[in-house]
C-alpha positions in Angstrom: -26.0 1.4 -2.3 -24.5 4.0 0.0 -26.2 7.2 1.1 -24.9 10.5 1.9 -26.8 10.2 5.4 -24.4 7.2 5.9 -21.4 8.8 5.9 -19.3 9.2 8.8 -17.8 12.0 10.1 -14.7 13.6 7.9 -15.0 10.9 5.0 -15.1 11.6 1.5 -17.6 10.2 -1.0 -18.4 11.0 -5.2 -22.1 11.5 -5.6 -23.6 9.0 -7.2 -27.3 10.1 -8.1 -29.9 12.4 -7.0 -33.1 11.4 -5.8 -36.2 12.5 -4.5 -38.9 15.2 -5.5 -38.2 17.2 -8.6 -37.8 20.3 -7.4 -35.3 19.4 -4.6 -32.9 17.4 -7.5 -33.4 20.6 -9.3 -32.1 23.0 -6.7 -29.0 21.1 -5.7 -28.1 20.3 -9.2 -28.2 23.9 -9.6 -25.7 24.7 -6.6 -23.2 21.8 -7.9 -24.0 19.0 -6.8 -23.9 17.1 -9.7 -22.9 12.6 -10.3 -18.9 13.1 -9.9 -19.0 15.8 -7.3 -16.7 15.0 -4.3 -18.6 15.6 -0.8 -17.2 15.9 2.6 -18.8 15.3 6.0 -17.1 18.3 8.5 -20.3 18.2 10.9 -22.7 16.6 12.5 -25.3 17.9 14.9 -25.2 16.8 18.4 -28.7 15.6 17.7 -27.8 14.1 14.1 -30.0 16.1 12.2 -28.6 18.6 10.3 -24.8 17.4 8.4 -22.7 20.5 7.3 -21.1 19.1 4.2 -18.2 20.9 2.0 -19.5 20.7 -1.7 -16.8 22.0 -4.4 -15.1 24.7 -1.3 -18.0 25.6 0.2 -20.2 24.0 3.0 -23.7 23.4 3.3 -26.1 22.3 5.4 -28.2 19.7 5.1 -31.5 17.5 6.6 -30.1 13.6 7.2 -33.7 12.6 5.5 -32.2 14.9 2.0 -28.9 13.2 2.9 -30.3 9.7 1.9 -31.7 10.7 -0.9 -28.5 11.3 -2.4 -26.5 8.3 -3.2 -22.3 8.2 -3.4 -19.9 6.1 -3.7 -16.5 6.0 -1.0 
C-alpha cells in the first residue's frame, strides 16, 4: 500500500483511505479530501517536512507524518 508521504515530487495519486486519529479523518474529509480525490505533490520542503499538495484547485500544506496516514493509489 502506497502513502501520500511516498509520493514524489509532481506525481499524481487518487486517495485511497484516510487513517489516523478521528478528529484529523474528520477535518480533512471536511476540506475534500475524500476516497477518489485526485492529489498532487507541487512542493517539498528543503528539509522534507512539510509537502504543499493541490487538492481539488487548491493547495495545502501538510506534515510527511499526516501524509502517510493517508493512503493512494498512482
Amino acid at each position: 500500500m502506497l502513502t501520500l508521504a511516498e509520493i514524489s515530487l509532481g506525481q499524481t495519486a487518487k486517495v485511497r483511505t484516510v487513517d489516523g486519529p478521528r478528529a484529523f479523518r474528520r477535518r480533512l474529509l471536511e476540506m475534500g479530501l475524500v476516497p477518489g480525490t485526485e492529489v498532487r505533490v507541487v512542493t517539498i520542503a528543503p528539509l522534507g517536512d512539510p509537502l504543499q499538495i493541490e487538492v481539488r484547485g487548491g493547495q495545502w500544506s501538510i506534515r510527511r507524518a499526516e501524509a502517510a496516514q493517508i493512503q493512494v493509489d498512482r
